[in-house]
N, C-alpha and C positions, 0 to 999 in steps of 0.2 A: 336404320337409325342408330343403333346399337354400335355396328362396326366404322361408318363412315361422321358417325357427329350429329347434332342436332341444328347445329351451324352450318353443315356444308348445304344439308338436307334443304335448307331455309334458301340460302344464295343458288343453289342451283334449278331447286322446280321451277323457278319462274321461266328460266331459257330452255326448258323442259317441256313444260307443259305448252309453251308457244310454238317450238318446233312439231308436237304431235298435233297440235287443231293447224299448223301451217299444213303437214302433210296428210293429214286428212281432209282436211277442203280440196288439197290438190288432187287429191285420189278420188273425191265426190265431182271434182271439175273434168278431171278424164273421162270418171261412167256418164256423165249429163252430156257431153260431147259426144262418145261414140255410144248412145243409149238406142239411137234408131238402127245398127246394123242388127240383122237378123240373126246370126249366131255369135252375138256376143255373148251369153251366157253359157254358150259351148264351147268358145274358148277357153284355154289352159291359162291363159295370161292372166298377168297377176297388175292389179291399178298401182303397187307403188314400185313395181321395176319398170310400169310400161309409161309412166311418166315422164322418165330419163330421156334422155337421148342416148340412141344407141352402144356409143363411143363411151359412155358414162356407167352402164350397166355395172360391170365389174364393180365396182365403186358402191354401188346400193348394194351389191350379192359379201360384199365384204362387213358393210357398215351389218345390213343384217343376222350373218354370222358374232359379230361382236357384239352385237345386240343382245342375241340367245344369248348366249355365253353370260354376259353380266344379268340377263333377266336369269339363269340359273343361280348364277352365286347368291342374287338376291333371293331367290326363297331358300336356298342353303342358310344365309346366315338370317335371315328371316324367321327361318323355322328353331333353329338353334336361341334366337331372343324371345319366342313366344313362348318356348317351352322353357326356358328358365323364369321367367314370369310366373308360368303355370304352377312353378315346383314352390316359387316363395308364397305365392298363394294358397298352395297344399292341394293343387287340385288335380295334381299327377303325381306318379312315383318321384322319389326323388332318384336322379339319375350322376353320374358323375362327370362333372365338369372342369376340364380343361382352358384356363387363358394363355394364349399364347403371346401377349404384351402386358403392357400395365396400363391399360382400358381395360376397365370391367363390361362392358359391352362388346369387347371381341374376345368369342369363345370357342369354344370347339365344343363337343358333344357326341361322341363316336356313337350311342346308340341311337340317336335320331339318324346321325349319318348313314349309316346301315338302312335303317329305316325308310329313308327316301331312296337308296338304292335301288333295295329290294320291289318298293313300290314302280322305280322307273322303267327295271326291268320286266317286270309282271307288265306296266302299260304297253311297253312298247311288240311284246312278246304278241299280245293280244288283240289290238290294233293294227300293228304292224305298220300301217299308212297315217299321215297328217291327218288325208283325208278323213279317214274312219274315227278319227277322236274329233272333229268338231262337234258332233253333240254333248262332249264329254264337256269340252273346253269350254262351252256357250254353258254349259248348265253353272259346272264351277263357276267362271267369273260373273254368271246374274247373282248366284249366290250369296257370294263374297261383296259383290257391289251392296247388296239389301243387307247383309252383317253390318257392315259396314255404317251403312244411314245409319240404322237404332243402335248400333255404339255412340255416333254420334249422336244421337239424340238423347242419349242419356246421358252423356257426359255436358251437352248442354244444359240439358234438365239442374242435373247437380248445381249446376252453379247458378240454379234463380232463374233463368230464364224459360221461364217455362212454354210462353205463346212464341217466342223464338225458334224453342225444340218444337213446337209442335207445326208453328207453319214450315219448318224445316223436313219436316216429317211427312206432312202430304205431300208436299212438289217435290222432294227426291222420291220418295216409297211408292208413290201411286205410279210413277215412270216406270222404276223398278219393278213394281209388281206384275205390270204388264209383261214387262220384258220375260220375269217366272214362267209367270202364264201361258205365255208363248212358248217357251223353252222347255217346258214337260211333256210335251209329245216328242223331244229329243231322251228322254228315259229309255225306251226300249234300242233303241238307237246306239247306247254307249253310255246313257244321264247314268245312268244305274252303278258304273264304277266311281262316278263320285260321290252317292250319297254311299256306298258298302265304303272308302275311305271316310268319310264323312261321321255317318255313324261308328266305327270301329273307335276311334278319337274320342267321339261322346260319350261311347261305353265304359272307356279306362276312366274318362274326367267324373261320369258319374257314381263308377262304383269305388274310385277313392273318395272322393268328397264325401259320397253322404252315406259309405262304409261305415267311415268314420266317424261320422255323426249321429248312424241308429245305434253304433256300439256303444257309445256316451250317452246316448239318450237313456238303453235300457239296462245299462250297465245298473250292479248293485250298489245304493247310495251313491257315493261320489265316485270316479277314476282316479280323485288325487289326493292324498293325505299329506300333510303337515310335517315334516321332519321333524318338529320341535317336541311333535308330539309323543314320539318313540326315542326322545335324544337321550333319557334317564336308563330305556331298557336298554339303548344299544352300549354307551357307556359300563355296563353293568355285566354285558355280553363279553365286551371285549377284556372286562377282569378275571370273569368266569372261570378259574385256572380247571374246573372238573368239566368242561366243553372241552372239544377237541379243537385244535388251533384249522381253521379251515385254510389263514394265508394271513401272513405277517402286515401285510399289504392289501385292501379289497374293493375292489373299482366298479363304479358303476360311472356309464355315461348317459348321465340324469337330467339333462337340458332343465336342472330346476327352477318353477317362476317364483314369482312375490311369494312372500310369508314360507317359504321354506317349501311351496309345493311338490309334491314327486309324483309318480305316476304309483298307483296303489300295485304292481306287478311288481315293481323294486321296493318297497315294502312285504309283502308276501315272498321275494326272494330271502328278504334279509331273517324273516322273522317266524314267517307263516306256516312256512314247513318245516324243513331243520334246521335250526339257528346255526347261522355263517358266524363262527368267532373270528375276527381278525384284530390284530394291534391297531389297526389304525382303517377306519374308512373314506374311504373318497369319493366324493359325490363330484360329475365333472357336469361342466355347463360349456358351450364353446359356442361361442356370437364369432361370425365371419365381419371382416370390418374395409369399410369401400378405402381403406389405405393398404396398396398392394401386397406390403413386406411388411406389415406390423406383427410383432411377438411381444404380448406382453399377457399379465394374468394377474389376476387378484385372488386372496385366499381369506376364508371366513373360516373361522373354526368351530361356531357356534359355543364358544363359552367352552371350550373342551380342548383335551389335548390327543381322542381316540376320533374325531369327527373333523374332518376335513371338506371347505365345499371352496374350489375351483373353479373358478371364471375366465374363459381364457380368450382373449382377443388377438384371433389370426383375419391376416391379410386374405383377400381369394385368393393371390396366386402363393401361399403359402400350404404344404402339403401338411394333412394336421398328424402329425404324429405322437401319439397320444403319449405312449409308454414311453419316450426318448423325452419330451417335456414332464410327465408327472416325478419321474425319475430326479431332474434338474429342478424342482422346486419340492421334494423331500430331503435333497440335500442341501436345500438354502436354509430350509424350517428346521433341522434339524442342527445345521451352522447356529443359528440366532438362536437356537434354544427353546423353538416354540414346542417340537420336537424330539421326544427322547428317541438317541440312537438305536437303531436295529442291528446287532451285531449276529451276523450269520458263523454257525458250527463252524460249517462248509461252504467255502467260496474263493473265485479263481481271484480276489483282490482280497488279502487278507486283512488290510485298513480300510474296508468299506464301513460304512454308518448304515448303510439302506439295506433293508431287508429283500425278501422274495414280494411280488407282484402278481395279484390274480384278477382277470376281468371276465367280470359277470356282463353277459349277454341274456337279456327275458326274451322270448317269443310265446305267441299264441297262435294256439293250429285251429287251424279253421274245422276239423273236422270232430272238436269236444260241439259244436251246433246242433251232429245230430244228435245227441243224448239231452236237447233242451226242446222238449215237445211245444212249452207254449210260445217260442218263439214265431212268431209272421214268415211265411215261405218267401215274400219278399224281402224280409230283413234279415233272413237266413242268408237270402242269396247275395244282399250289398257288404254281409258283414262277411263269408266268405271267399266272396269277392277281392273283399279287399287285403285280406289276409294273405290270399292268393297270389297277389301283384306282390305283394312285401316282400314275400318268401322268394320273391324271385328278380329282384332287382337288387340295386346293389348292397351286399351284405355288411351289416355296421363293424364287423371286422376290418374288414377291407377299407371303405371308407375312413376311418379314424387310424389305418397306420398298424391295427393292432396282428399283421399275419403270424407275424414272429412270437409273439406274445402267450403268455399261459392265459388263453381263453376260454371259460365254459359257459357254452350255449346251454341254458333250459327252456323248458317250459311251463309256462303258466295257465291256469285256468283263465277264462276271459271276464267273471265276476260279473257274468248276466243276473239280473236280480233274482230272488226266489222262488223257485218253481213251485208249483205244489203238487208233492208227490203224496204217494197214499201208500202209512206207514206200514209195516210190515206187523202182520198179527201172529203173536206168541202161542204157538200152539202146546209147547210142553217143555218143561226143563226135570229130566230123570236124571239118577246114579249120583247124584250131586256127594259133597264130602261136607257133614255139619261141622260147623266150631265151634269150641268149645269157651263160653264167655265167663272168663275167669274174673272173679270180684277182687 
């Protein structure tokens, strides 16, 4: 759908789907014809080459060939559209994606690609023969056919019809179910390598999704605190001349929502441990926009001249780089005067206005869980989980542009609520030194 239109898709299944029921009645018209020889079931021959005439064969052994070929590309770029769905959804890692036009529907995605490599090697290694994978095949496509019904029936559902979804749902599902039914004594058989891909899929979708959701759930108070609400101490930070300058320049990439939200880790960075002095802070937000080459950005200052929050609207197929844009709009603000200039000691432009640049990276390790007893062993294991996956797909440096850049990764506690520990009991304080309280 994705790569080819939603138009072509429309005008072309009707000559589609008439030529597979034309060639399958043909194929049901050959078995019902030659159904009385006695080793027909022993034969090798196949109903839709043996329907040809001789002289034609080649002709089907070609169209078949072109056939796989396009049923390959299509779960290639199949799988490539499900799984960016997946990632705006939040229900997989996010992964890094390639357009190779200006259709956002044709994408590239080299780690699925690998992905379904790796799996086709492994079938075929295993298998070896067509033959040995039909219970494979037959388990998959009943599968896929029953997903399939109750998607659709819930996307009729939605829309109000409900006795619609639901007589829709016994005459496809009861067929379907049968078909299951039948097709699980294919498990030991070969069924078994689709539900271990099957399941593998479910395992990532579930231990992101609801990772993410036990960690908010038992997260302390909130996960997001108000910028507005620290905007007097951070102001007051960055006048602080007896603070150490930590970076003239201090970046977070803060996807902030409504009302100033931030994630309480980039609060705790700024504040919680050692106060980050900087001239000037920059909170960066970055919406991808379905217009291919657009560059543009908005700037809030929040009433201040130390507090910068950037919105910046890029195209998909525009690469986001972060420090080569924040750069080009400190020296616009800094032109208009919103801005006082940053004049560097030491620097290879001696008329530059813009200071030095530091990007703060938070992470959380999944391994502060075992020091929190009353956590659940199953919310141990979703929120590690999903920690796990983070830490190992693609890294927000990389993603946003920033390889080149002065970057520091830390680490944050995960702000589980309060445990309750049992205080420590004072058993003596000797040799102490009295003072002396002079009136």
């Amino acid at each position: 759908m994705g790569h080819v239109g939603k138009k072509n898709i429309y005008l072309s299944w009707p000559f589609v789907y008439s030529m597979l029921i034309l060639n399958y009645m043909g194929q049901g018209s050959w078995i019902m014809t030659h159904i009385q020889q006695d080793n027909l079931l022993e034969q090798s021959s196949n109903p839709f080459f043996e329907i040809l005439p001789g002289q034609w064969r080649f002709v089907g052994v070609i169209l078949a060939t072109l056939a796989a070929i396009i049923a390959s590309q299509a779960l290639i770029s199949g799988a490539y559209t499900l799984v960016s769905e997946a990632i705006n959804l939040k229900v997989v890692p996010r992964l890094r994606t390639f357009y190779p036009s200006d259709t956002r529907g044709q994408m590239y995605i080299s780690t699925v690609n690998w992905i379904l490599c790796i799996i086709g090697l492994l079938v075929v290694w295993s298998f070896r023969t067509s033959h040995n994978m039909e219970a494979t095949y037959g388990l998959s496509i009943t599968i896929t056919m029953l997903m399939t019904t109750i998607l659709l029936f819930e996307f009729i559902k939605k829309h109000g019809q409900l006795i619609t979804a639901g007589v829709f749902l016994i005459l496809f599902g009861s067929i379907e179910a049968v078909f299951l039914i039948a097709s699980l004594g294919k498990f030991i058989h070969g069924g078994y390598a689709t539900l271990i891909i099957m399941s593998a899929i479910l395992a990532v979708m579930i231990i992101w999704f609801y990772g993410n959701k036990r960690r908010e759930a038992i997260s302390k108070q909130d996960d997001y605190l108000s910028l507005k609400n620290y905007r007097k101490q951070l102001i007051n930070l960055s006048q602080d001349e007896k603070e150490p300058l930590f970076a003239t320049n201090l970046v977070y990439i803060a996807n902030m929502h409504q009302n100033y939200l931030l994630k309480r880790a980039i609060i705790y960075s700024l504040i919680g441990s050692k106060p980050k002095r900087a001239a000037v802070y920059w909170f960066v937000t970055v919406h991808e926009s379905s217009d291919p080459y657009e560059k543009s950005y908005a700037v809030d200052m929040l009433g201040s001249s130390n507090l910068v929050h950037v919105i910046f609207n890029l195209g998909f197929k525009v690469e986001p780089q972060i420090h080569a844009y924040i750069k080009q709009i400190a020296n616009d603000l800094i032109k208009q005067g919103v801005l006082a200039p940053q004049f560097l000691r030491y620097a290879i432009d001696k008329h530059g206005i813009v200071g030095d640049f530091k990007y703060v990276i938070s992470n959380q390790y999944y391994t502060d869980l075992l020091n929190l007893p009353n956590v659940y062993t199953w919310d141990r294991f979703l929120i590690g989980g999903r920690l796990w996956l983070q830490s190992h797909t693609v890294a927000p440096s990389s993603f946003y542009g920033l390889e080149f850049s002065d970057v520091v990764e830390e680490f944050v506690p995960l702000f589980i609520e309060n445990q309750k520990r049992k205080k420590l009991t004072q058993l003596f304080v000797k040799n102490t030194v009295k003072k002396n309280n002079k009136s």
